[in-house]
C-alpha positions as CSV (number, residue, x, y, z in Angstrom):
1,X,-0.1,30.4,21.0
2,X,2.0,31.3,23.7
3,X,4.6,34.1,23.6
4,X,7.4,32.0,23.9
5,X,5.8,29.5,21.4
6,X,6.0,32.2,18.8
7,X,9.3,33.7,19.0
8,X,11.0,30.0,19.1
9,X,8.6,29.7,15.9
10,X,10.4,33.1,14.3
11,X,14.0,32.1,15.4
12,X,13.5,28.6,14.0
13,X,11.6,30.1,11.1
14,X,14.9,32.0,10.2
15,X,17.6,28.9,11.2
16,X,15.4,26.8,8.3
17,X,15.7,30.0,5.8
18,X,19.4,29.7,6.1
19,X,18.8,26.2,5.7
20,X,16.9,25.9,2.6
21,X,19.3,28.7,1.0
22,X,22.2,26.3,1.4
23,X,20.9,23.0,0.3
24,X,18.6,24.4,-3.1
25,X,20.8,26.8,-4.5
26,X,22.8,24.3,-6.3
27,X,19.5,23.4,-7.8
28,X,19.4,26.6,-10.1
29,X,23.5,26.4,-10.3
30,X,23.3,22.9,-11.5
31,X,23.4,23.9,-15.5
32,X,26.5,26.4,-14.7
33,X,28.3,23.4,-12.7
34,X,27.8,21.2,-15.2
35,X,28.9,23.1,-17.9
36,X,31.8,24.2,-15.7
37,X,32.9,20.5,-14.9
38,X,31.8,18.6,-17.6
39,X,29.0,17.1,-16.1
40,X,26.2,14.7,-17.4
41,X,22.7,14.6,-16.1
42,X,23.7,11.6,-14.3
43,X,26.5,13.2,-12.7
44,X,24.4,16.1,-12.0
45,X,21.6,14.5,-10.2
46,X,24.2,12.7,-8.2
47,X,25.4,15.8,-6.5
48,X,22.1,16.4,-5.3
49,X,21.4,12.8,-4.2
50,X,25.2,12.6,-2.4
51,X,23.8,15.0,-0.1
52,X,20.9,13.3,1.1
53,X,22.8,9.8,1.6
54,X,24.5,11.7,4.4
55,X,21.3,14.1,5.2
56,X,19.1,10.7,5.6
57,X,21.8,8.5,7.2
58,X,22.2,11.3,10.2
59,X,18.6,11.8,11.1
60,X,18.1,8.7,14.0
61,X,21.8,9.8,15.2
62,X,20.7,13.0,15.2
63,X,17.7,12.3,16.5
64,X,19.1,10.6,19.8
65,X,21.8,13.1,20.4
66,X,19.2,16.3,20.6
67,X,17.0,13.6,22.8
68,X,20.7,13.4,24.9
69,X,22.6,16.4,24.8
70,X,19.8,19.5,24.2
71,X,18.1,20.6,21.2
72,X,19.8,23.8,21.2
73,X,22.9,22.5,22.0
74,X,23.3,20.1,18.7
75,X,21.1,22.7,16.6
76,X,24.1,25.4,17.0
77,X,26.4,22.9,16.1
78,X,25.2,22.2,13.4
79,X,24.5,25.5,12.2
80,X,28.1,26.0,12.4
81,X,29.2,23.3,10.6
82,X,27.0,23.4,7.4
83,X,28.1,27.2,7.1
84,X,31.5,26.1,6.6
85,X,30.9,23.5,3.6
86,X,28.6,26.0,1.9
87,X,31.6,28.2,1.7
88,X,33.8,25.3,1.2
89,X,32.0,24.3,-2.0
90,X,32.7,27.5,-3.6
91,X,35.9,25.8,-4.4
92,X,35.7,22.5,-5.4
93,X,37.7,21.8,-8.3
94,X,36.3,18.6,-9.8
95,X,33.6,16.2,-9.3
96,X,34.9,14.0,-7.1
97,X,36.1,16.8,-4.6
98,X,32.4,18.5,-5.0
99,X,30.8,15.1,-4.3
100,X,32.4,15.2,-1.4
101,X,31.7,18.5,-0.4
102,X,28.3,17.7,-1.0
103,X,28.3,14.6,1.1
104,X,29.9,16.1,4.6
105,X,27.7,19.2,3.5
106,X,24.5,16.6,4.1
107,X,26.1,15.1,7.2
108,X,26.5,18.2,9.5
109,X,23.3,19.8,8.2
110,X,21.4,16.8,9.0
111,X,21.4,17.0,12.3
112,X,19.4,20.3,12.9
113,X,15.9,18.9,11.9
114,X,15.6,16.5,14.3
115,X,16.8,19.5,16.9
116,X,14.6,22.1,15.3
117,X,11.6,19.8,16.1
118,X,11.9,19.0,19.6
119,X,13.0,22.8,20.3
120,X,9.5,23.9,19.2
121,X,8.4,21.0,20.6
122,X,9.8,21.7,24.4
123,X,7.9,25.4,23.4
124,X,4.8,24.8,22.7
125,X,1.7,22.7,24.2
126,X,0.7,19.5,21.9
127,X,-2.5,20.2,21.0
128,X,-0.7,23.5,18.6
129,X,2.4,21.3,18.0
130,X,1.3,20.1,14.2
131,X,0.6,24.0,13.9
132,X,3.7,25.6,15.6
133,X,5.7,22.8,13.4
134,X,4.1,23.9,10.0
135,X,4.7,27.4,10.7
136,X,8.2,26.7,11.5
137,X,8.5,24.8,8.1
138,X,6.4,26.8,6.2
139,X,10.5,28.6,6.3
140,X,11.2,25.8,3.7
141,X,9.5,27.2,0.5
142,X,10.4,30.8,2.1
143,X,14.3,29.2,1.5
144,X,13.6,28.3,-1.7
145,X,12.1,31.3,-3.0
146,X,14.9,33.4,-1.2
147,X,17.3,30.5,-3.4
148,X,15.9,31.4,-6.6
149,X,16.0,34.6,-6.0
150,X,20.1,34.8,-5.0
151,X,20.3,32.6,-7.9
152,X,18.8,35.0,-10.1
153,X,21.1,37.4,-9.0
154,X,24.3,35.9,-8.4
155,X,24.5,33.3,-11.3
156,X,24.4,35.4,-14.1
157,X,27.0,38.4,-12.2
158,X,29.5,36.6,-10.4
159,X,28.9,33.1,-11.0
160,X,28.2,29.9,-8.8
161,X,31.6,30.4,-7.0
162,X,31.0,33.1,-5.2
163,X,27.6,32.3,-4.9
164,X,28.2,29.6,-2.5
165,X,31.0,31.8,-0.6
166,X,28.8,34.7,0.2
167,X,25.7,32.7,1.2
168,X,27.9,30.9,3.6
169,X,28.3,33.7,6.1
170,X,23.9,34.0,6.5
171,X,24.1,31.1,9.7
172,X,26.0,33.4,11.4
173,X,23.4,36.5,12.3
174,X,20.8,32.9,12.9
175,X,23.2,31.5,15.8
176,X,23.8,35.3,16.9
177,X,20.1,35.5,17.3
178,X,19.1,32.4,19.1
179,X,21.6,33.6,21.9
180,X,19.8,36.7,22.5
181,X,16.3,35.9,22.4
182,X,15.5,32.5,21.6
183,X,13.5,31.6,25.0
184,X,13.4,28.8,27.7
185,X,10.9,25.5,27.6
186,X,7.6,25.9,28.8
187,X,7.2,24.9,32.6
188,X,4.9,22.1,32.1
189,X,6.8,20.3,29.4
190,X,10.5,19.9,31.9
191,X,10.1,16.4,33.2
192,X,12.6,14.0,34.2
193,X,13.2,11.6,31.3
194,X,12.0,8.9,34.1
195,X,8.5,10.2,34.1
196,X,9.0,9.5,29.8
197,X,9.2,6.2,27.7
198,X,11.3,3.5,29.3
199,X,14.1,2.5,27.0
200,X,11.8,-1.0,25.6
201,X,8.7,1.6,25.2
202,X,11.2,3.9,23.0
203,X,12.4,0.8,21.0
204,X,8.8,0.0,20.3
205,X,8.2,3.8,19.0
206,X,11.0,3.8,16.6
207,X,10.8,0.9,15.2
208,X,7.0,0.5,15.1
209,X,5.0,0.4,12.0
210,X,3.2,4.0,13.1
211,X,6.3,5.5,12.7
212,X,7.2,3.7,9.9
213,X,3.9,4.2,8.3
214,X,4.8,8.4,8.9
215,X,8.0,8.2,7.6
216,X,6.7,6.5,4.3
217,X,4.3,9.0,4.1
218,X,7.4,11.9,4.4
219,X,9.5,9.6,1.5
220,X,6.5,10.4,-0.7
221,X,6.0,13.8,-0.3
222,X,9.5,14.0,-0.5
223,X,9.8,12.4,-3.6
224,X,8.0,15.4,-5.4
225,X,9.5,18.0,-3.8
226,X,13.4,16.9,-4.4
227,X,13.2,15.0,-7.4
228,X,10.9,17.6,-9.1
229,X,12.1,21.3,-7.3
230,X,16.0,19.8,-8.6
231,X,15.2,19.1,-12.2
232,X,12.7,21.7,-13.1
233,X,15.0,24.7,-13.3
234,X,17.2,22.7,-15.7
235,X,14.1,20.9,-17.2
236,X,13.1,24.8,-18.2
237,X,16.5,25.8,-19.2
238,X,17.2,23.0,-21.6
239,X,13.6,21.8,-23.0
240,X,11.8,25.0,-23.4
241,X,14.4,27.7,-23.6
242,X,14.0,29.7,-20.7
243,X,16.8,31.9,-18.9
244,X,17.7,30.9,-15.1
245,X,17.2,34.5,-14.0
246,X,13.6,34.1,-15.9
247,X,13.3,30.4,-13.8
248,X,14.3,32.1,-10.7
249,X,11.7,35.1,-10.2
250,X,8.7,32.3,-12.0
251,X,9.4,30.5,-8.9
252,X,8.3,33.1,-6.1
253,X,4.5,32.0,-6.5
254,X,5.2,28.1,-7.1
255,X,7.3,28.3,-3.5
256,X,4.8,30.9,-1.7
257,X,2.5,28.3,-2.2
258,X,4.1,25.4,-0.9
259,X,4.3,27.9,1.8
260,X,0.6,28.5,2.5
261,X,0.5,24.3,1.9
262,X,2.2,23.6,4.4
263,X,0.2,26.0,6.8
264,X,-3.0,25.0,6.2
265,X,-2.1,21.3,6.1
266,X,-0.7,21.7,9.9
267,X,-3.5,23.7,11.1
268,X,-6.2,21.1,9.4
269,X,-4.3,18.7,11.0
270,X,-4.6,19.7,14.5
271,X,-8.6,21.0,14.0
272,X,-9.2,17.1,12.9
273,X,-6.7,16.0,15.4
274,X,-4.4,13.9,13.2
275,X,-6.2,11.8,10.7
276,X,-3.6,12.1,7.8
277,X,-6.0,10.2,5.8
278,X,-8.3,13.0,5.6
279,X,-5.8,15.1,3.6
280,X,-2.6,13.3,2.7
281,X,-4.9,10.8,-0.1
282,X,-6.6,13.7,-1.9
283,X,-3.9,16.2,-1.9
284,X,-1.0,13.4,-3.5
285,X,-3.4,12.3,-5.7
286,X,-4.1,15.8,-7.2
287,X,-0.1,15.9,-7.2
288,X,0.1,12.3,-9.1
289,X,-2.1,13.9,-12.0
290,X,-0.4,16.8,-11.9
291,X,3.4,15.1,-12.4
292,X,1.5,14.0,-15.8
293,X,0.3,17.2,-16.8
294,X,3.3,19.7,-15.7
295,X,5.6,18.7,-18.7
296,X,3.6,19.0,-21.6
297,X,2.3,22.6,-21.0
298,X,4.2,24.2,-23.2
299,X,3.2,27.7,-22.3
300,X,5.5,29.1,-20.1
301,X,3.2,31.4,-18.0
302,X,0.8,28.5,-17.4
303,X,3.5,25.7,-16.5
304,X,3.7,28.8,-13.5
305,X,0.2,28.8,-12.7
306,X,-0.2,24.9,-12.6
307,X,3.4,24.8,-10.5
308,X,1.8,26.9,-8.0
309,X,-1.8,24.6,-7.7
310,X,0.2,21.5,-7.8
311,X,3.0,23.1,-4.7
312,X,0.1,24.8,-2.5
313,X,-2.0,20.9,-3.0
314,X,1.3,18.9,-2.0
315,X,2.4,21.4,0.8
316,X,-0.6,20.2,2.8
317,X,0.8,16.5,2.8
318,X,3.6,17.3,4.7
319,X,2.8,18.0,8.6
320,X,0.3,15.2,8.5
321,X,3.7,13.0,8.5
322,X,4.5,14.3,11.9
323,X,0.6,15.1,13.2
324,X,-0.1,12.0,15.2
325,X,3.4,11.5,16.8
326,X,3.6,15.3,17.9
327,X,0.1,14.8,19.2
328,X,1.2,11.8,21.2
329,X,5.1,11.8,22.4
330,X,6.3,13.5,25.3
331,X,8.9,16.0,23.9
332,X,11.7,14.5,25.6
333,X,11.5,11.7,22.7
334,X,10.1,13.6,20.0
335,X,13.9,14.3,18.6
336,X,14.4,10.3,17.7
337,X,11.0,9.3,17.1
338,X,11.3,12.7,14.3
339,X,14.4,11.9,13.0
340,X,13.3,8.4,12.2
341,X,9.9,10.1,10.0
342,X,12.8,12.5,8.6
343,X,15.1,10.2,7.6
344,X,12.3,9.0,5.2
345,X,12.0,12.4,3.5
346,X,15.4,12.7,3.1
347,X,15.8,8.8,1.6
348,X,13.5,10.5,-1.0
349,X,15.8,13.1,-1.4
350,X,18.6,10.6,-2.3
351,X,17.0,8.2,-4.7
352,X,14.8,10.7,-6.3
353,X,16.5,13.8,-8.3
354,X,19.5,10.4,-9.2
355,X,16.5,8.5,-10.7
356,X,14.9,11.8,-12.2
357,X,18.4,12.3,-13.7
358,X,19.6,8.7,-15.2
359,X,15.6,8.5,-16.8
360,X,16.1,11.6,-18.3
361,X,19.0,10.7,-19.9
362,X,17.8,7.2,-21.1
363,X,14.2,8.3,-22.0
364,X,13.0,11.7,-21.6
365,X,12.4,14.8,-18.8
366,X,8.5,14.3,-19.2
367,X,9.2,10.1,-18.6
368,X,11.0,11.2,-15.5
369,X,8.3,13.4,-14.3
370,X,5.6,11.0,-14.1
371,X,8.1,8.7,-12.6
372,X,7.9,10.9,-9.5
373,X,4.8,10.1,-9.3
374,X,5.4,6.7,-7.2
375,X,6.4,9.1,-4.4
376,X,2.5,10.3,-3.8
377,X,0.9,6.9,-4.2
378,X,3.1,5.5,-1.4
379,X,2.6,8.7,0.9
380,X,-1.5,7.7,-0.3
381,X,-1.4,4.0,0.8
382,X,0.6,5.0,4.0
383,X,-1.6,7.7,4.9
384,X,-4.7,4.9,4.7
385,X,-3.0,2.4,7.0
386,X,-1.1,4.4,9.8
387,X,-3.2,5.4,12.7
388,X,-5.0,8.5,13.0
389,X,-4.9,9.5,16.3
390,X,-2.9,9.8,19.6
391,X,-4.3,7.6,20.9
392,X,-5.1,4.9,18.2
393,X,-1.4,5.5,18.1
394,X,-0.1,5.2,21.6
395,X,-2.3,1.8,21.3
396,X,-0.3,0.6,18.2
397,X,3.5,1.0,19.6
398,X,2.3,-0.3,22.8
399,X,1.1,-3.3,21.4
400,X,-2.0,-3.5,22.6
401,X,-5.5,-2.3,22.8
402,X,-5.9,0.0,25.2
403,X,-3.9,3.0,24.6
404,X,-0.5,3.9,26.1
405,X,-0.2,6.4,29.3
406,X,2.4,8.6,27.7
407,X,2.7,12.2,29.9
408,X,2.6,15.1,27.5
């Protein structure tokens, strides 16, 4: 890659840290909350849902402005923004005012995906886009690991209050860094947005089925990793016994996987040049078994070991949701046609961990697990239909036949 491909990777690499630090370390304070509050497991999954209502609902928005206004430009700002809530939740007094916390939490940190994307994107050529991108979000389980580990820590010492306070000050040395060194787009990818999509061509890319097809594909990926990574730590706590600083170090190789996943699914992606058929349908349906299986291993060092297969197997779905339309968008409209594909991940992330919730309370945790396995036979049927190329692509949104002359 480039030189200027790889340090936007690193910078963005460390903005998504921050990021996943924020938004999962409730996940592993969710027991102390509730307890705290006098919270259900209704209630409970509702705080992590209220956030992705707002997270999902921001993405085209958010999408369009970075398109508009710069990536960088909206990326900072949000930056900002969610750094203040995180600190803001430290203290929240009841439900109803950490609901909302939660809520304006989701809608200022979801408009830095959509950025984050086209930055790299504006940084790197297309044919290492799928990989620059899965190295960028390879930061994800890297934020959750780092999560459970200041979880670990914090929540036993001085509590989920001051938890949230001190974490809020990490997107500070992020937007301090980008100013120095983050670098300029690569010369061939500045074009005027007249030498782009016209404004019918990026109607047809949003709302066409490809993208829709992606984004269905994101949703159920998403499913697993929201519904599942929010309930396990409590699923541990409460069904088998275990202590949250013993659930917060068992997670370093579950989330180190989904690291290396998410790697080698983007770098497949771009040696096969798209086709998220090839991997999406065998790794979800490993991960469908596996939402059978997980729950009724009752030995604890083993539930570990089979965390891990079933993260690394589901971490290679991901950047096969965003392979084809990287491959084939100019990056002047990758921030909408992105934040449309996001906004189906995080729709996952706001039905999922309420539904794990309220079927855990009306039936049981292993009842809810296997209901999160909906989530990888959509991303399965999705993966089959889309298409699976750029071109094949650029053909559908146009359509027509022959494909599309998009300028990359």
């Amino acid at each position: 890659m480039p030189r200027t491909t790889r340090i936007t990777v690193m910078l963005l690499f460390a903005a998504w840290v921050v990021d996943y630090i924020d938004r999962t370390v409730i996940n592993f304070a969710l027991p102390a909350i509730g307890e705290d509050l006098g919270l259900d497991h209704t209630q409970q999954g509702l705080l992590v849902s209220i956030f992705f209502v707002a997270y999902a609902a921001i993405q085209v928005p958010a999408g369009l402005l970075a398109d508009r206004y710069g990536a960088l430009r909206v990326g900072v700002v949000g930056l900002v923004a969610w750094s203040i809530f995180t600190g803001l939740t430290a203290v929240a007094w009841s439900f109803a005012v950490l609901l909302a916390m939660r809520f304006l939490f989701g809608l200022v940190q979801g408009v830095f995906p959509a950025a984050a994307i086209k930055a790299l994107a504006e940084r790197s050529v297309p044919e290492q886009r799928t990989t620059a991108t899965g190295w960028m979000n390879s930061s994800n389980a890297v934020g959750i690991l780092l999560a459970s580990v200041i979880a670990g820590i914090m929540l036993p010492t001085i509590g989920w209050r001051w938890m949230f306070a001190i974490i809020s000050v990490l997107g500070v040395a992020v937007i301090l860094a980008w100013r120095k060194w983050m670098p300029e787009p690569l010369t061939q990818d500045v074009q005027p947005v007249t030498m782009g999509l016209s404004s019918a061509e990026r109607r047809n890319v949003l709302f066409s089925p490809a993208i829709l097809g992606f984004a269905v594909i994101f949703f159920g990926y998403d499913v697993l990793v929201w519904g599942v990574t929010a309930w396990t730590p409590t699923f541990l706590h409460e069904d088998r016994g275990i202590s949250f600083a013993a659930i917060a170090f068992a997670a370093v190789p579950s989330t180190l996987g989904a690291a290396a996943g998410v790697v080698i699914g983007a770098r497949m992606s771009d040696r096969l040049g798209g086709r998220p058929r090839v991997i999406v349908v065998p790794s979800m349906a490993f991960t469908a078994l596996m939402l059978f299986i997980l729950p009724r291993i009752e030995y604890f060092p083993l539930f570990v070991v089979a965390g891990t297969a079933m993260t690394l197997v589901a971490g290679m779905a991901m950047m096969p949701a965003f392979s084809v339309p990287l491959r084939a968008l100019p990056s002047a409209y990758i921030g909408a046609a992105t934040g449309v594909i996001i906004f189906g991940g995080q729709l996952a992330g706001a039905l999922s961990p309420f539904t794990f919730g309220v079927v855990t309370d009306h039936f049981s945790y292993q009842t809810a697990f296997a209901t999160m396995a909906i989530g990888p036979a959509l991303a399965i049927v999705a993966a089959v239909l889309v298409p699976q190329t750029a071109e094949a692509f650029r053909a559908s949104v146009a359509g027509r036949k022959r494909p599309m002359s998009l300028p990359l």
